[in-house]
N, C-alpha and C positions, 0 to 999 in steps of 0.2 A: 237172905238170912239176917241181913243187918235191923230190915223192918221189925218196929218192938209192937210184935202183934198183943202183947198186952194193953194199947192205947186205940185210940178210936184212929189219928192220925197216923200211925203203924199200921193199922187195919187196912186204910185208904190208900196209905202207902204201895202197900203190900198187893192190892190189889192192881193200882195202876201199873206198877211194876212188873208184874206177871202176867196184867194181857200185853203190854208190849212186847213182851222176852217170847208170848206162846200164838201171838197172832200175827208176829211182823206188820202192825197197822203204823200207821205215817201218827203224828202228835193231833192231830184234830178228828181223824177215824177212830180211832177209841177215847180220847176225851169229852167227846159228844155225843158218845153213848149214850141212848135216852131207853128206860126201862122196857117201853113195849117195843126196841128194837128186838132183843131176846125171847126167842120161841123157840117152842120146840115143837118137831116136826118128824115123822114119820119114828118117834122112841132117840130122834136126838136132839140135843140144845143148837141153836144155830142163834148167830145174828145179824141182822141188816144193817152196813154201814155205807155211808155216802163217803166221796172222796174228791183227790181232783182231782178237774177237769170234767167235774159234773159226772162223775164214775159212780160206780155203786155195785152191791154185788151181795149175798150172802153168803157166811162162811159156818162151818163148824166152830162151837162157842167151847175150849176144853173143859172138862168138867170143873177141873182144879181154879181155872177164873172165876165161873160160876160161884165155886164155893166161901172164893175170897171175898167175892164183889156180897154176898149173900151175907156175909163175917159183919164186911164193913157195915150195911145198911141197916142189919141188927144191932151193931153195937151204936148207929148213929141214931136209933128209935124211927127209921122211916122203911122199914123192911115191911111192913105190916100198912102202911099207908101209902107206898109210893105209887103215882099214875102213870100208866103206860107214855105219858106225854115230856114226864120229869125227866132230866138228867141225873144220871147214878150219879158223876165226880160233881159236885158243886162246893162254893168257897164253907171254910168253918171255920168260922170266927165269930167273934161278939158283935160286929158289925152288921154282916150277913144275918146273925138270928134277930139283929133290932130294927132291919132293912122292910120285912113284911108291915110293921107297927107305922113304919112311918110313909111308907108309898102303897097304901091302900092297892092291892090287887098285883103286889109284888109277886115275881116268881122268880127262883134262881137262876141263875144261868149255869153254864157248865164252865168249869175251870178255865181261866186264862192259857193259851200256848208257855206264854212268861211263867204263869206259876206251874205248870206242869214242870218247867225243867230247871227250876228252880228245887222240887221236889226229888226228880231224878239227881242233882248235883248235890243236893243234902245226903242223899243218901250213898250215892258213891263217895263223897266225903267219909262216909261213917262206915265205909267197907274199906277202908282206905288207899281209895284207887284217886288220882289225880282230877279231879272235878272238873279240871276246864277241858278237858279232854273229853266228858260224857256227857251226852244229849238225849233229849229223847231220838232223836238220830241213829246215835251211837247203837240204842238196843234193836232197833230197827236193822240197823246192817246186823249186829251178833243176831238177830232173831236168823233175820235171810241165809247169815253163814252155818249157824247149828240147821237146819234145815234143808240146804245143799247138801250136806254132811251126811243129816239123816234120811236124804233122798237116794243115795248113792251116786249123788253126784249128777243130778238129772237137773239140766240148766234148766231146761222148758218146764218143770214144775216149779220151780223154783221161781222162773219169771213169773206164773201165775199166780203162784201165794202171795207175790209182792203187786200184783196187780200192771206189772210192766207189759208194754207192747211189746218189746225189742227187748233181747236176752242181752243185746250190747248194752243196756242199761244195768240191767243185771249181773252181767261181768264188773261194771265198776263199781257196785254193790261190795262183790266178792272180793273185789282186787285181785280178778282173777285175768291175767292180760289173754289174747286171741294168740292160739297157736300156731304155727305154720306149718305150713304145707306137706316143710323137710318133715317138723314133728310128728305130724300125721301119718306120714308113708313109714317111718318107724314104727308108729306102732301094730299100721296093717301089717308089717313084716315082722314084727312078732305074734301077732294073730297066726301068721303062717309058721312059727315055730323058728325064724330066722337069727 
């Protein structure tokens, strides 16, 4: 809520922020979003990202990104021009628009790791949550925890939205520790009404 979607840099805000928080992607899986990643496919949006360890995968794109990411590139005048080849997040500054004039066959690149959470830390400053505490990281585990949550609790999709091998990655995700044994036999013996 803090992003002032009234501004082009609100906008972009706005948008990084929201695919973080609704795709659980790592800081270089959605900052390198490049526009002909997003298709849509069988009547829904999807997108193709690469990751690591030379991962990659397609996932459902929520409409609500789409619409943000769609906000920004309108309000940035490149909604109507941009090539499947381009990066959505690229720098905006006076620099970067004076970059093409002077390197003959310039093309942007997609936002710094640094400036990304440099962005993230602006703007939980301005929700006024402790900054050094928020990473693009940080949304990354809140994305994984609100989605355990709204799984009902199902570890094994949960490791796959986040693209983990091993759910023990995904437990320290949740901070969520391995239970024992004792715990277990508890609870089968209330399964039996014990």
């Amino acid at each position: 809520r803090v992003c002032d979607r009234s501004t082009l840099f609100g906008l972009r805000d706005y948008a990084l922020l929201l695919g973080y928080l609704l795709t659980a992607q790592r800081n270089s899986e959605l900052r390198t979003l490049r526009w002909g990643d997003i298709r849509e496919e069988d009547g829904h949006l999807v997108y193709y990202w690469e990751g690591k360890g030379n991962t990659s995968g397609v996932e459902t794109l929520h409409p609500a990104i789409y619409a943000a990411l769609t906000a920004y590139l309108r309000a940035a005048g490149r909604l109507e021009t941009i090539q499947p080849e381009d990066y959505i997040f690229i720098a905006m500054n006076d620099a970067a628009e004076r970059l093409p004039q002077v390197v003959p066959g310039y093309v942007p690149t997609a936002l710094s790791r640094q400036r990304v959470n440099q962005i993230v830390k602006r703007q939980a400053r301005r929700a006024g949550l402790r900054e050094e505490l928020i990473t693009v990281h940080t949304l990354r585990r809140t994305a994984a925890r609100r989605f355990y949550e709204a799984s009902d609790f199902d570890l094994d999709e949960t490791a796959k939205a986040l693209h983990h091998s091993s759910t023990a990655t995904t437990r320290v995700y949740l901070n969520q520790p391995e239970r024992g044994a004792r715990e277990i036999w508890e609870s089968v013996a209330a399964l039996y009404g014990l």
